[in-house]
Structure formats: structure tokens, C-alpha cells
C-alpha positions as CSV (number, residue, x, y, z in Angstrom):
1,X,81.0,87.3,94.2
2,X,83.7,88.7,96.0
3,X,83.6,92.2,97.9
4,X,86.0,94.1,95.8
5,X,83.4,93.1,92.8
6,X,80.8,94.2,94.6
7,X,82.4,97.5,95.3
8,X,82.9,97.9,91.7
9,X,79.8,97.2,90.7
10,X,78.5,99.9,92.8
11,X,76.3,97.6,95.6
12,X,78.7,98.2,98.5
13,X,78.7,101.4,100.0
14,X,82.2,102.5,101.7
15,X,81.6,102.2,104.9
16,X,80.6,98.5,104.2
17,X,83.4,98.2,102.4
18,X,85.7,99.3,104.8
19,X,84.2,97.1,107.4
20,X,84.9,94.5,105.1
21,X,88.6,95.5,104.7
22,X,89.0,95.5,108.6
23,X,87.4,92.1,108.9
24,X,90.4,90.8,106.9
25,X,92.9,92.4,109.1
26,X,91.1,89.4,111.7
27,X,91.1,86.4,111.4
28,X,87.5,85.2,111.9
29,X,87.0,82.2,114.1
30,X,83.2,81.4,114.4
31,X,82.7,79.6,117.2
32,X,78.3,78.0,117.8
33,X,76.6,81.2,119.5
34,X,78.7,83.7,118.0
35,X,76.6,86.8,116.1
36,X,77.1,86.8,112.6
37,X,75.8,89.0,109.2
38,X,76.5,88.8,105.7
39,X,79.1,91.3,103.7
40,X,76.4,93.7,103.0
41,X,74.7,93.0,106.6
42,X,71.6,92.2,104.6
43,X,71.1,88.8,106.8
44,X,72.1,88.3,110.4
45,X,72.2,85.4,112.4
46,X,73.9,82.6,114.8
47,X,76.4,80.4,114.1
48,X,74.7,76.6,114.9
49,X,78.1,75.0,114.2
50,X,81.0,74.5,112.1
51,X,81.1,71.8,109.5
52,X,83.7,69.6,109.1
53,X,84.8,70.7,105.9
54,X,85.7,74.1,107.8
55,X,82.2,75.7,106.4
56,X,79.7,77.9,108.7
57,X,76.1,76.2,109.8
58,X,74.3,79.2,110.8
59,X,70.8,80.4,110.8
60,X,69.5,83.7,109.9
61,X,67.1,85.9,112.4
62,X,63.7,84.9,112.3
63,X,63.8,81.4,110.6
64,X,64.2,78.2,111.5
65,X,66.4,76.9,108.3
66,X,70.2,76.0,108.6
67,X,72.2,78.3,106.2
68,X,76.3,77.0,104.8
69,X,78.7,79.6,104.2
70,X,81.9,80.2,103.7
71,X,83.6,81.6,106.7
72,X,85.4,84.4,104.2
73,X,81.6,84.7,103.6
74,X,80.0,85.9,106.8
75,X,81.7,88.9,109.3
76,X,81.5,89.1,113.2
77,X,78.7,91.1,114.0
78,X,80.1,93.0,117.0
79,X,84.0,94.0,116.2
80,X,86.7,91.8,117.4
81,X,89.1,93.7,119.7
């Protein structure tokens, strides 16, 4: 779902929502280390590495299992400058 729909539906609050809108502003290139969280910042992790198809191995804080996402999918945890 994207983050406008959340919005709509009423799950993003506006400060999430305008983190999201900043993120776009960026362009996002995850790199294996980097600090990552979801759109909501319900799940935060580490990027393991990228997959070939361009998608986002990471894994979440506290677990041991290897997540896929979209990169549109995930934001920098810290800002990029």
C-alpha cells in the first residue's frame, strides 16, 4: 500500500507523512550497513545487501531472518544531508 493510502486511511500520522514526503525529495541509495526503518518506522534494521534485481536484503533489529523490500519501501534512518 502506498503512503498516500495510508495517509488516507488514517494510519500515518503527519509527521510520518511528511518524513515520507522528504525521503522522496532524496534519492535513497542503500548501501550493506546502512540504518534503515519501515514507512511507519514500525521495523528498523540493516541493510545485509542489495539484490540483483535492485531489491533491499535487510534484517530487522533483534532477529536473525533476511527481510526483501522494495527500496521505495524502506527510508534512511538518520536524514540524508
Amino acid at each position: 500500500m502506498s503512503a498516500i493510502a495510508h495517509c488516507i486511511a488514517g494510519v500515518l500520522d503527519q509527521e510520518a507523512m511528511a518524513e515520507i514526503i522528504e525521503s522522496f525529495a532524496h534519492v535513497a541509495e542503500f548501501k550493506p550497513g546502512a540504518r534503515v526503518k519501515t514507512f511507519r518506522g514500525s521495523a528498523r534494521g540493516v541493510v545485509v545487501r542489495i539484490a540483483a534485481d535492485g531489491r533491499v536484503v535487510w534484517k530487522a533489529d533483534g532477529s536473525d531472518s533476511e527481510l526483501m523490500a522494495s527500496a521505495a519501501s524502506l527510508l534512511p534512518e538518520t536524514p540524508i544531508p
